[in-house]
TORVO-963724 format. One line per 3 residues: number of its first residue (from 0); for each residue z, y, x of C-alpha. Coordinates in pm, whole numbers, plus 32768, in hexadecimal, padded with zeros to 4 digits. Example, Ala and Ser with C-alpha at 12.3 -4.5 7.8 and 13.67 -1.06 7.14 Angstrom:
residues 2
0	830C,7E3E,84CE  82CA,7F96,8557
***
This chain:
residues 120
0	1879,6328,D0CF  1906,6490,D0DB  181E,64D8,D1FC
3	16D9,646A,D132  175B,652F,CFEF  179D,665D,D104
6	163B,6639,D14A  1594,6618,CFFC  166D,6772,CFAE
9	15F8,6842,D0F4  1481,67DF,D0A4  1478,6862,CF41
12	155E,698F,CFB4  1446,69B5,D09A  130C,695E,CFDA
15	1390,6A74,CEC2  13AF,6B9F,CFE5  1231,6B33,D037
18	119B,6B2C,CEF1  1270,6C7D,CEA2  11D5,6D0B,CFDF
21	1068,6CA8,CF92  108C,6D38,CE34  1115,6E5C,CEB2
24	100D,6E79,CFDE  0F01,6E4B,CE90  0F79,6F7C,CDC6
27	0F91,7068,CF1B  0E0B,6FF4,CF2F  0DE1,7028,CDC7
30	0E60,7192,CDD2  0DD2,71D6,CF12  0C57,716E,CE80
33	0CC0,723A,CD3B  0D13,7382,CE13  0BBF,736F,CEBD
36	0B29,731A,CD85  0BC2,7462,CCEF  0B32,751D,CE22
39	09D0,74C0,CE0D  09EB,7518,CC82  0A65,7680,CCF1
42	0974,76B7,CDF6  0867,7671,CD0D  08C9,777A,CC07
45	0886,78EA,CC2E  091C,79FE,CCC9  09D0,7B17,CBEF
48	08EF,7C2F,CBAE  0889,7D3E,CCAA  0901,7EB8,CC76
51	076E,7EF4,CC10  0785,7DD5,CB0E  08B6,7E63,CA20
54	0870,7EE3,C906  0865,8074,C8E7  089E,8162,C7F9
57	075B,81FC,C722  06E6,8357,C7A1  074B,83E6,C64E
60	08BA,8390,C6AA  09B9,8293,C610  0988,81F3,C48A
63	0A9C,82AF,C3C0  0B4E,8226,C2A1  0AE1,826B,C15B
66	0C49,827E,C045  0BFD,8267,BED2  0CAA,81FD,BDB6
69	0C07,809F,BD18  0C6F,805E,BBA8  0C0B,7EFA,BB1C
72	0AE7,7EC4,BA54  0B19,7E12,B909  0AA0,7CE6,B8AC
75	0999,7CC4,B7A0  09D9,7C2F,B64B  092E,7B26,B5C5
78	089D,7B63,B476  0955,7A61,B390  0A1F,7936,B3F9
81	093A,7829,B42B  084A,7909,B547  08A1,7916,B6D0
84	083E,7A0A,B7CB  0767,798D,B8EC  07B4,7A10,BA66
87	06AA,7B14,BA58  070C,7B9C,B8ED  088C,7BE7,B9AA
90	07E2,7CDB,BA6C  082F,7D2D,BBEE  0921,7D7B,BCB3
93	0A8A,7D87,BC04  0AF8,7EC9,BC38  0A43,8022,BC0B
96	0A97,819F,BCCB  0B8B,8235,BBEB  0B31,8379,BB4B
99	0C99,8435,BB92  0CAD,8417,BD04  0DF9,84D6,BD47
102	0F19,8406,BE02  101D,83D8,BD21  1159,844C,BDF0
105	12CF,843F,BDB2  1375,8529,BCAA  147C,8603,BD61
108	15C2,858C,BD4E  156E,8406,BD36  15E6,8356,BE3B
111	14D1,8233,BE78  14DC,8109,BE8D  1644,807F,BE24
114	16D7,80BA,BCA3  169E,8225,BC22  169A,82E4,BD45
117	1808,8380,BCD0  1958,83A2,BDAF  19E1,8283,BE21
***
């Protein structure tokens, strides 16, 4: 009796290394097919650009940066409480060039950007 139970034991010892190896042979053909796959997707897309194809600068030179001072624009009242604005009675864009366009820059003697600016 021990030699049948031995038996029963070695065949399902060995019947789970052969369905481990098939599933395992499976996914190594899976990725394998997914690789080429991957390939073929790459071949088909293009190339990078050639030297001739980049983009180049304008003949008058490089765009330069423009700095202004923007100030908000206000938003229109409405006449008496019961009336509201539509889109196009708010006007356009939200902010306007300032008129005073000097920098504002730090006072001598203040420190920046911690407390007062005074001795430690």
């Amino acid at each position: 009796m021990n030699d049948e139970y031995g038996n029963i034991t070695l065949s399902s010892a060995a019947s789970g290394t052969l369905v481990a190896l098939l599933g395992g042979l499976v996914l190594v053909g899976v990725l394998v097919w997914a690789v080429g796959l991957g390939m073929r997707a790459r071949r088909r897309k293009p190339g990078p650009p050639k030297p001739h194809e980049q983009p180049t600068l304008p003949q008058s030179g490089p765009a330069h940066e423009t700095s202004q001072i923007r100030e908000p624009n206000e938003v229109p009242r409405a006449g008496d409480e019961g009336e509201r604005l539509s889109p196009h009675q708010l006007g356009g864009p939200g902010s306007r060039r300032s008129d005073r366009q000097e920098r504002p820059r730090w006072d001598s003697g203040s420190g920046g950007s911690f407390g007062s600016g005074g001795p430690g």
